[in-house]
MIKOLVEX-722278 format. One record per residue (C-alpha): residue in one letter; x negated, y negated, z negated. Coordinates in nm, 4 decimals, always signed. Layout:
N
("A",(X,Y,Z))
...
END
This chain:
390
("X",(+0.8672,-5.5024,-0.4002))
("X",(+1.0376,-5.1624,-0.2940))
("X",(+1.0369,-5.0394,+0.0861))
("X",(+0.9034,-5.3308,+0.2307))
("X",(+0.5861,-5.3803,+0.0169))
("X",(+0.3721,-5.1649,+0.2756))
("X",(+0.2712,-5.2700,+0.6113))
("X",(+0.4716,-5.2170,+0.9285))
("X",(+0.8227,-5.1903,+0.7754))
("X",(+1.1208,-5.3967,+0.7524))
("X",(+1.4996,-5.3400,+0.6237))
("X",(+1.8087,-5.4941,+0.6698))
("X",(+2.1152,-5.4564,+0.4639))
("X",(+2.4820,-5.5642,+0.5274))
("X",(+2.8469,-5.5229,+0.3486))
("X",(+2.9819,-5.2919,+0.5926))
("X",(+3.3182,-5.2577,+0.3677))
("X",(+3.3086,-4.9029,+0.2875))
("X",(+3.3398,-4.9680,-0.0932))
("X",(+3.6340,-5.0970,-0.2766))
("X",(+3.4460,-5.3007,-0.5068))
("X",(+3.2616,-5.4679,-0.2054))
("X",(+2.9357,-5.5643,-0.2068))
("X",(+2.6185,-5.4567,-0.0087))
("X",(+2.7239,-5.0661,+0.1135))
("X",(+2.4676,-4.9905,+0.4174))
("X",(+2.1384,-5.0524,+0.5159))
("X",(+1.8531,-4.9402,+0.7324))
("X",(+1.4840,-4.9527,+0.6569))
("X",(+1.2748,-4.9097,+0.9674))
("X",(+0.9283,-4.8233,+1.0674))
("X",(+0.8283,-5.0462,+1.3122))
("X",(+0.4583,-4.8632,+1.3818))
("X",(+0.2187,-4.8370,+1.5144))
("X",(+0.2552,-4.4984,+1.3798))
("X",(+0.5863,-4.2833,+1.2914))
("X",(+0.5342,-3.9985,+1.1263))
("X",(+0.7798,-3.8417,+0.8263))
("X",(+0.8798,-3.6000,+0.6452))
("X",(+1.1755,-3.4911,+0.4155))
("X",(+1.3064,-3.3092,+0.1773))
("X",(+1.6468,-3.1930,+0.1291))
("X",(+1.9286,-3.0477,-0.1516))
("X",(+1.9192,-2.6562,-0.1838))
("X",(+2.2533,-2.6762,-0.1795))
("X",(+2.4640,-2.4199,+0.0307))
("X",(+2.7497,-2.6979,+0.0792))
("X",(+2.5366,-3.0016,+0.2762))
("X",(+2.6859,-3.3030,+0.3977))
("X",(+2.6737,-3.3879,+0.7921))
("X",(+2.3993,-3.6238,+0.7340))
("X",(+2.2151,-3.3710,+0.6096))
("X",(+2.2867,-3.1296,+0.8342))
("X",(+2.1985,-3.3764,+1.0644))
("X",(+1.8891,-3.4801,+0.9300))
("X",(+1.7718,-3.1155,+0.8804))
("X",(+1.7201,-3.0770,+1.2498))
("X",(+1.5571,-3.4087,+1.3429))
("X",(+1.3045,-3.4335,+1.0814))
("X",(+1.1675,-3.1231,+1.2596))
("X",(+0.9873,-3.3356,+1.5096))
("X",(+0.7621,-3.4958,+1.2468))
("X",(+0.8774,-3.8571,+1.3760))
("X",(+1.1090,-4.1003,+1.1477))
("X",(+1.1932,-4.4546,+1.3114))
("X",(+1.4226,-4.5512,+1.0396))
("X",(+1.6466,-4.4252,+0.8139))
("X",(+1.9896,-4.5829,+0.8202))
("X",(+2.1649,-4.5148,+0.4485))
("X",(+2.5259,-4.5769,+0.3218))
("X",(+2.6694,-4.5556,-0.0298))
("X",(+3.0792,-4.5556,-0.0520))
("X",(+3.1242,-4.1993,+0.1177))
("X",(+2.9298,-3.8577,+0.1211))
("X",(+3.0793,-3.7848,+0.4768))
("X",(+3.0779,-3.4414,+0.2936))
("X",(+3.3105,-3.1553,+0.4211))
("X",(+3.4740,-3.4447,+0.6674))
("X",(+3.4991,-3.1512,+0.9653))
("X",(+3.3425,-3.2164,+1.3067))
("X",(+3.4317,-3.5814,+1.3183))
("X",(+3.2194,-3.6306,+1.0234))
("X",(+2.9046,-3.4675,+1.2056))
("X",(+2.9699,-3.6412,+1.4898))
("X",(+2.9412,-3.9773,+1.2958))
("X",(+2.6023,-3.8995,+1.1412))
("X",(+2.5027,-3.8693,+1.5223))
("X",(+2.6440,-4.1451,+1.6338))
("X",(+2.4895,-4.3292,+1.3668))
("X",(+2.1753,-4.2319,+1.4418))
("X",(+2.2299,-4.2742,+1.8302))
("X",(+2.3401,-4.6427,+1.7489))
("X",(+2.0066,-4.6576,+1.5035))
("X",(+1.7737,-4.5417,+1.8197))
("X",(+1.9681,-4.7631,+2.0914))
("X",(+1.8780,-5.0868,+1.8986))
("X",(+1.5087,-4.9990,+1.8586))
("X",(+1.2362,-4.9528,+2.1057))
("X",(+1.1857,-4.5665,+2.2656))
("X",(+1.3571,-4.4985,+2.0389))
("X",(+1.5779,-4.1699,+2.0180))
("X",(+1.8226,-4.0298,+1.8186))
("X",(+1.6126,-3.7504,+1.6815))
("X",(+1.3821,-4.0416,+1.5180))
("X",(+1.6904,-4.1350,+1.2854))
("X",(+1.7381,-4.0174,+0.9330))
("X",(+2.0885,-4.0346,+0.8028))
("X",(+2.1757,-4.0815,+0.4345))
("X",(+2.5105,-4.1278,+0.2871))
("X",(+2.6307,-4.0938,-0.0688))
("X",(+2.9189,-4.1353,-0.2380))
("X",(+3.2781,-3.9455,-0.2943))
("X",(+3.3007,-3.6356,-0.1102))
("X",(+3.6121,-3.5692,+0.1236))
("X",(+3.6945,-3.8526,+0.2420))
("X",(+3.6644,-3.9688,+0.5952))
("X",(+3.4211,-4.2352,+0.6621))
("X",(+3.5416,-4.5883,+0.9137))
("X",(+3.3296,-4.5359,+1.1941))
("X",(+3.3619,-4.8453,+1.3745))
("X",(+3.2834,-5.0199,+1.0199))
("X",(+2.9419,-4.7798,+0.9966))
("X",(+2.8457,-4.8939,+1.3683))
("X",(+2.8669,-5.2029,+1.3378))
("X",(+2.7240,-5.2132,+0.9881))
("X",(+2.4004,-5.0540,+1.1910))
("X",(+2.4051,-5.3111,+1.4477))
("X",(+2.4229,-5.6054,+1.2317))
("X",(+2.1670,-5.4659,+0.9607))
("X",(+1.8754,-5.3870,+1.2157))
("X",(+1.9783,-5.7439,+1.3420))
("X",(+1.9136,-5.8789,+1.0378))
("X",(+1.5946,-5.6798,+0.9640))
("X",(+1.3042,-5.8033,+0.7447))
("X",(+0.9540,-5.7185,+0.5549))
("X",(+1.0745,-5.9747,+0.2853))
("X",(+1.0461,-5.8986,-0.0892))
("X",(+1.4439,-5.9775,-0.1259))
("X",(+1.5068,-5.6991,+0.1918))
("X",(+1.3999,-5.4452,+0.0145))
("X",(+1.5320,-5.5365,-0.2808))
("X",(+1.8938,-5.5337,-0.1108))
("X",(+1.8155,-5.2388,+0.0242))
("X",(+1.7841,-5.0494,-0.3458))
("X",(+2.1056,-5.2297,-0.4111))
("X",(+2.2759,-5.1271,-0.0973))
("X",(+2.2587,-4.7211,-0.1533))
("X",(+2.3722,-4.7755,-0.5576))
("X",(+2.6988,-4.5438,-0.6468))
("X",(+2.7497,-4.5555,-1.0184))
("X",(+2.3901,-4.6580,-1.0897))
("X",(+2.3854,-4.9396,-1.3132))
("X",(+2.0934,-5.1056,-1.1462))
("X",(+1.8620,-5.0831,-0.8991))
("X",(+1.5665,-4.8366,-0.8758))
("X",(+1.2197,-4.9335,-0.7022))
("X",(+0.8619,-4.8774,-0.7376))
("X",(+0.5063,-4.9230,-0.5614))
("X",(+0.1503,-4.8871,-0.6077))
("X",(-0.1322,-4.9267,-0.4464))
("X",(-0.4330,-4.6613,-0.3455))
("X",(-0.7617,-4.8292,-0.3411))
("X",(-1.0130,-4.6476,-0.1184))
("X",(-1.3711,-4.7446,+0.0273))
("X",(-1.1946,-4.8824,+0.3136))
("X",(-0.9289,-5.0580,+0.1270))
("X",(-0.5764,-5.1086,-0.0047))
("X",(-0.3003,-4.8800,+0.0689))
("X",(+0.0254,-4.9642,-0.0736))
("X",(+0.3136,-4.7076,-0.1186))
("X",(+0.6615,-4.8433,-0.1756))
("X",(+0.9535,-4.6405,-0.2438))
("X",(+1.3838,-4.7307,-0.3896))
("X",(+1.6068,-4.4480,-0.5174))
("X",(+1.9638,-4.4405,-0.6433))
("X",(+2.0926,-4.1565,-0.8627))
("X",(+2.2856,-4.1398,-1.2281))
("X",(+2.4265,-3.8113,-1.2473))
("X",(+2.4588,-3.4972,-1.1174))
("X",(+2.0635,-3.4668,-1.1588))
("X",(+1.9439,-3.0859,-1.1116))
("X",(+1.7020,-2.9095,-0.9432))
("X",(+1.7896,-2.9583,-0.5290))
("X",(+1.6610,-3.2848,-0.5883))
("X",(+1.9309,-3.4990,-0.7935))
("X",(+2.1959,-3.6888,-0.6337))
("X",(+1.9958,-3.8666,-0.5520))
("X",(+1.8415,-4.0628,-0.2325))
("X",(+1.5043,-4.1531,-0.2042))
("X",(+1.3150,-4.3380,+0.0573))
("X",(+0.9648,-4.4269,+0.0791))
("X",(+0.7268,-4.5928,+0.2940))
("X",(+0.3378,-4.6389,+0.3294))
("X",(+0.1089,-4.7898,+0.5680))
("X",(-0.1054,-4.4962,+0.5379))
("X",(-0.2844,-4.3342,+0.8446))
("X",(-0.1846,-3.9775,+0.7971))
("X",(-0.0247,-3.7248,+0.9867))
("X",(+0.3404,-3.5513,+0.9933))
("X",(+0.2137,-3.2222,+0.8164))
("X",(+0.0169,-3.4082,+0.5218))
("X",(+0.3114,-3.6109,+0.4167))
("X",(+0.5474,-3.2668,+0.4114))
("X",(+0.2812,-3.1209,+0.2133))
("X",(+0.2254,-3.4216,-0.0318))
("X",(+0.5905,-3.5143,-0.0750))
("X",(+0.6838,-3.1659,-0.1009))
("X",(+0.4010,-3.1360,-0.4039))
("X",(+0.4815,-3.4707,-0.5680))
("X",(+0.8696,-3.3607,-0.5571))
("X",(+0.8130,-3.0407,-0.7156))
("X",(+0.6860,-3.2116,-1.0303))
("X",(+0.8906,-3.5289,-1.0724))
("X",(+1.2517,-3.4639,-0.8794))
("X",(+1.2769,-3.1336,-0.8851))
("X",(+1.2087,-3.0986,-1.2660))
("X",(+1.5368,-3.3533,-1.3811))
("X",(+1.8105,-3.1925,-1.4952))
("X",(+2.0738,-3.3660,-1.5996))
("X",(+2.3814,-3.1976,-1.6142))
("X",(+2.2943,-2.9150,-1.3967))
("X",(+2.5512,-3.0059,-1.1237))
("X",(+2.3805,-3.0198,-0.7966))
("X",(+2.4688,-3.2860,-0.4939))
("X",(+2.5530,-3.1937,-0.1589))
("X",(+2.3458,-3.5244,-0.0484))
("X",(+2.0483,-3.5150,-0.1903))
("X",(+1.7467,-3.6145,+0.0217))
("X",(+1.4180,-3.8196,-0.0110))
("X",(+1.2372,-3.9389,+0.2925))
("X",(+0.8858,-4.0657,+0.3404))
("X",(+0.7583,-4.2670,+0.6209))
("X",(+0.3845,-4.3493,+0.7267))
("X",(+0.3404,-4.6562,+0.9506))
("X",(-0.0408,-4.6460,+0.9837))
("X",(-0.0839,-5.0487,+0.9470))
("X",(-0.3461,-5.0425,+0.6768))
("X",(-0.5449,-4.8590,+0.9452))
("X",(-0.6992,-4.6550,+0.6861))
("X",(-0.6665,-4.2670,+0.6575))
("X",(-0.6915,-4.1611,+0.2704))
("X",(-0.8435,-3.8244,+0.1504))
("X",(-0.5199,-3.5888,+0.0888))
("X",(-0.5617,-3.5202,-0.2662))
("X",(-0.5873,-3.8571,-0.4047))
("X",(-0.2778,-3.9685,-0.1679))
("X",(-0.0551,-3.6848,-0.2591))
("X",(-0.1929,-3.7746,-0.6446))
("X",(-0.0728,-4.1211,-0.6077))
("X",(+0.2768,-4.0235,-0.4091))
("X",(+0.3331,-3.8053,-0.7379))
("X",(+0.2671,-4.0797,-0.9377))
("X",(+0.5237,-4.3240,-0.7503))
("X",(+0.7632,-4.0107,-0.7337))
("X",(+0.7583,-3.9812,-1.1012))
("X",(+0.8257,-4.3542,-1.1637))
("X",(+1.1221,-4.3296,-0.9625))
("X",(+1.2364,-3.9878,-1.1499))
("X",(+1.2023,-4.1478,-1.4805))
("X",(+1.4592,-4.4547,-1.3465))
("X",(+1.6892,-4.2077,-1.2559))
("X",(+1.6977,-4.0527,-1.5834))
("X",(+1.7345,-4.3502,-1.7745))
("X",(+2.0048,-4.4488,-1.5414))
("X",(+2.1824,-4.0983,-1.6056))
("X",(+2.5683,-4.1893,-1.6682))
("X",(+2.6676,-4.2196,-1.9773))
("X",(+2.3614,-4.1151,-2.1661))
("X",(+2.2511,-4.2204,-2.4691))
("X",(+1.8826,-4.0281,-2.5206))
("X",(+1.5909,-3.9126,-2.2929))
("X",(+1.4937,-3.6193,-2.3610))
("X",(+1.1862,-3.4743,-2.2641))
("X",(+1.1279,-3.0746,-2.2907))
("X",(+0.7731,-2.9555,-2.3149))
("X",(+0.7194,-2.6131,-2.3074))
("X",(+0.4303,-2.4619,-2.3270))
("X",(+0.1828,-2.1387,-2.4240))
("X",(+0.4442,-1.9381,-2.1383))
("X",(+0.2936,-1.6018,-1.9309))
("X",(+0.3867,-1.8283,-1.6345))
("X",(+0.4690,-2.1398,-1.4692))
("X",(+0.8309,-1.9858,-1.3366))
("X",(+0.8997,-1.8749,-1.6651))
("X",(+0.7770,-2.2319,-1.8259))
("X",(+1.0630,-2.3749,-1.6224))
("X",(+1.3495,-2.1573,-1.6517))
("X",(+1.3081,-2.1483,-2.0542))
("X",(+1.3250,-2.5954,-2.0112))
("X",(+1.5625,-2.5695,-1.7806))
("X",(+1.7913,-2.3343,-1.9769))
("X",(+1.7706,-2.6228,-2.2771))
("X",(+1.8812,-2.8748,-2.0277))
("X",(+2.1977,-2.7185,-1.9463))
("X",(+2.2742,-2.6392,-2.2758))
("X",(+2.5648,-2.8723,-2.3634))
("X",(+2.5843,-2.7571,-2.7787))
("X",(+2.2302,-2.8939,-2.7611))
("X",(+2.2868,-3.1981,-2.5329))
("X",(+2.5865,-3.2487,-2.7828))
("X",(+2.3731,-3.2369,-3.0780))
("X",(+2.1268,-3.4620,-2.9484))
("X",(+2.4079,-3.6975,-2.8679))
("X",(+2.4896,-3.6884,-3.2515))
("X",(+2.1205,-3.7012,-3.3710))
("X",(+2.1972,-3.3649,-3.5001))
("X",(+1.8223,-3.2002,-3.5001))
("X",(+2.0213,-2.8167,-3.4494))
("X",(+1.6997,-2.6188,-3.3299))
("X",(+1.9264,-2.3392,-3.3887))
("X",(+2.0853,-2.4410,-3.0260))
("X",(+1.7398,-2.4582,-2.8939))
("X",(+1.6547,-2.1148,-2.9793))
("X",(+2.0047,-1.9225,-2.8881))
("X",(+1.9732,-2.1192,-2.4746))
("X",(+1.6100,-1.9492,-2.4391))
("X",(+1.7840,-1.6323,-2.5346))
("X",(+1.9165,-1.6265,-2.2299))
("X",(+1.6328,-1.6374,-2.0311))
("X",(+1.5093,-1.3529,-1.8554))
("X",(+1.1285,-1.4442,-1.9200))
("X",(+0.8447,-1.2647,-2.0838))
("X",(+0.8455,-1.3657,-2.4440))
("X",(+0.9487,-1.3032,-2.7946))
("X",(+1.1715,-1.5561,-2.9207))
("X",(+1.1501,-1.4209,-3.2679))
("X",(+0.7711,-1.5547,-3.2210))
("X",(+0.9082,-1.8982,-3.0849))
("X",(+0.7967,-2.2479,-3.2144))
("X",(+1.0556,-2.5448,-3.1688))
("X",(+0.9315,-2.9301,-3.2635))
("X",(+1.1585,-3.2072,-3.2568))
("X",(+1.0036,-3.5552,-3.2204))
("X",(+0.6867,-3.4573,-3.3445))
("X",(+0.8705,-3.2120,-3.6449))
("X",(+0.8229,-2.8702,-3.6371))
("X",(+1.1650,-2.7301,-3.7790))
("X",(+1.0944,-2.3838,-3.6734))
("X",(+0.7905,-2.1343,-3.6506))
("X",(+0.7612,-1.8015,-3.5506))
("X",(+1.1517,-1.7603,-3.5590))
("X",(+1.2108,-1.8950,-3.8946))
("X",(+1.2551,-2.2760,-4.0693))
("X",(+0.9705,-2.4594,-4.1009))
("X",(+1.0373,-2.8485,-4.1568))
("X",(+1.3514,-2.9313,-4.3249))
("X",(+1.5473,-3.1074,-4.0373))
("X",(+1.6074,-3.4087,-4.2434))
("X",(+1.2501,-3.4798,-4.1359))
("X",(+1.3923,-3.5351,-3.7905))
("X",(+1.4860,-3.8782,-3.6809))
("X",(+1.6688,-3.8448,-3.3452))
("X",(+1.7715,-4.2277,-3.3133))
("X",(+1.5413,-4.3620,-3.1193))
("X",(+1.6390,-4.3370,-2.7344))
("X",(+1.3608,-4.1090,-2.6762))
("X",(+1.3555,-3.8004,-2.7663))
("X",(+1.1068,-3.5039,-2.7132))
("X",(+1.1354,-3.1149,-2.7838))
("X",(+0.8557,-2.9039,-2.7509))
("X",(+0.8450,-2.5000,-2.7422))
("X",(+0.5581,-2.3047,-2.7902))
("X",(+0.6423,-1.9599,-2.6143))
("X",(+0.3099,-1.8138,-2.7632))
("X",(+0.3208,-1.6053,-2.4598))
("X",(+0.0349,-1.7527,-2.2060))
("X",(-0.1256,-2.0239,-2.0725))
("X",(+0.1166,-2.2049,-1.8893))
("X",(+0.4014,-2.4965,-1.9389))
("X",(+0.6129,-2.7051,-1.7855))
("X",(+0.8001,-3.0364,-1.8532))
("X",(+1.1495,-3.0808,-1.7752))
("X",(+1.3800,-3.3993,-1.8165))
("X",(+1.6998,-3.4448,-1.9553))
("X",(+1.9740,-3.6356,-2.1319))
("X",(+2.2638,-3.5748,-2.4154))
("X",(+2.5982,-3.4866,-2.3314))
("X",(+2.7825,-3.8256,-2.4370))
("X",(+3.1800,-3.9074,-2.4334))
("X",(+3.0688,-4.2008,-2.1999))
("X",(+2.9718,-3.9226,-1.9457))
("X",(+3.2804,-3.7182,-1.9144))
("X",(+3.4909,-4.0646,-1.8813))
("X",(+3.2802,-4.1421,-1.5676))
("X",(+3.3211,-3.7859,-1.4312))
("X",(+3.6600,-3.8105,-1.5040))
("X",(+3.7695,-4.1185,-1.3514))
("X",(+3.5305,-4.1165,-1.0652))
("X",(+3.7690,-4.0859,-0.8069))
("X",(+4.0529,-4.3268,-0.9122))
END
């Protein structure tokens, strides 16, 4: 089950007819209590999209309804109308549920950017997906497949948090296959648990679970204007869980949902996981695995099984962090091609076939590390990104 697998919610899901292809393009996945309380998390960005804009200000009052979501337009850089729809969305949202207000509605769209969304198609498409409103198994399971853009399938996850007092479940669905980099992917994310917590602990859980699961994919290194993941507590399990062990379990969900995303990334043909570790500090942990990531000579390599560590050590280089990279060691699915700055392993040792694929860099500078995820740069990828808009 996705969103509907904990207590107290339901979605609904209709094809509103904003995508050419057809198929299910909006849907709404409401907290129906007795508790509301959410949080969110939003692109870093400069250039948001009205629903984020407009989400920005009414997650402020700690209270989420519902969250209505569309794929088939980013109602990005659409002028005043295109804020103005985002409202009315969410005024439409609030109207159809009980005191209710417009403030209580999260908007999510996704999809290409410029172009001017049918409002009387994304009204209606409200009206007729809170009519149709469930806590089925097969509602939420729409609902992942109503916010998918060029995702090849659906992403959900859940798990349950056993405590002395009993079960709670969190449920969460996410669409994203490209543009994943720090900001949070382009991605949406929405999750839901029947936890009895307040406002402030869910910003401060989904805010740590994001920075080490969303925040550390890094695709291509292109960041959305759209990206946002929402979490909603409905309080139905009655039970109030101790905050570490439900922010430990959120992570764990979060990361679930990351790893989807990066096996859904377009085009891709490995997963590559960057390890980096013995760094003078987290911050500099992440910029050296995030300046791999963005490397395309070494996403292109990977993407010919070519085990170049060469590539590896001149994208560090970069990096203004405290180490030596002349005292740098660079292992490539469990080989060790280079230490302290020179060959080690021959690379013939290397097998880079397999889908998975893992680097690891020991800075020999600290104590700390990071992990960052990422994929190769394939000719599958710039065809997408090419043809996206025709």
């Amino acid at each position: 089950m996705s969103v509907t697998a904990a207590q107290g919610f339901q979605a609904g899901s209709v094809e509103a007819g904003l995508k050419a292809s057809g198929g299910l393009d909006l849907t709404v996945v409401v907290n129906e209590g007795p508790q509301w309380a959410g949080a969110a998390v939003f692109t870093s960005n400069r250039a948001k999209a009205n629903p984020i804009l407009w989400s920005q200000e009414a997650i402020k009052s700690g209270v989420v309804r519902a969250v209505v979501l569309n794929s088939g337009g980013a109602n990005c850089f659409t002028g005043p109308e295109g804020f103005q729809l985002s409202h009315a969305t969410a005024e439409k949202a609030a109207s159809l549920l009980d005191n209710a207000g417009a403030a209580d509605i999260q908007v999510c769209s996704t999809g290409l950017i410029g172009e001017m969304l049918p409002a009387g198609a994304i009204i209606n498409g409200v009206e007729a997906a809170l009519a149709g409103r469930s806590a089925s198994d097969s509602a939420g399971q729409d609902s992942a497949r109503a916010i998918m853009t060029t995702d090849s399938r659906p992403k959900h996850a859940t798990i349950a948090l056993e405590t002395p007092e009993g079960t709670i479940t969190i449920g969460g669905m996410a669409k994203g296959a490209g543009m994943l980099a720090p900001g949070l992917a382009t991605m949406l994310v929405v999750i839901t648990t029947d936890a009895v917590i307040s406002s402030r602990e869910l910003d401060a859980a989904l805010r740590a679970a994001t920075a080490l699961t969303f925040d550390r994919l890094d695709s291509d290194g292109c960041m959305s204007t759209n990206d946002q993941v929402t979490v909603m507590a409905s309080g139905a399990s009655g039970i109030a869980p101790a905050g570490p062990e439900f922010t430990e379990a959120l992570t764990t969900l979060c990361a679930d949902l990351a790893q989807q995303l990066m096996r859904d990334a377009e085009g891709a043909s490995h997963d590559i996981t960057i390890d980096v570790v013995g760094a003078a500090s987290d911050d500099d942990a992440l910029a050296v695995g995030r300046s791999i990531a963005r490397n395309n000579l070494f996403k292109a390599a990977i993407f010919g099984n070519d085990p170049n560590w060469g590539r590896v050590l001149a994208a560090i280089g970069t990096v203004d962090a405290d180490f030596d990279p002349f005292a740098v060691d660079v292992s490539m699915n469990g080989v060790r091609v280079c230490h302290e700055g020179r060959p080690d392993r021959p690379r013939t040792e290397v097998d880079l076939t397999p889908r998975d694929t893992h680097v690891l860099l020991d800075l020999h500078a600290g104590a700390a590390s990071a992990t960052i995820w990422t994929n190769d740069l394939t000719h599958d990828y710039v065809h997408e990104n090419s043809a996206y808009s025709s």
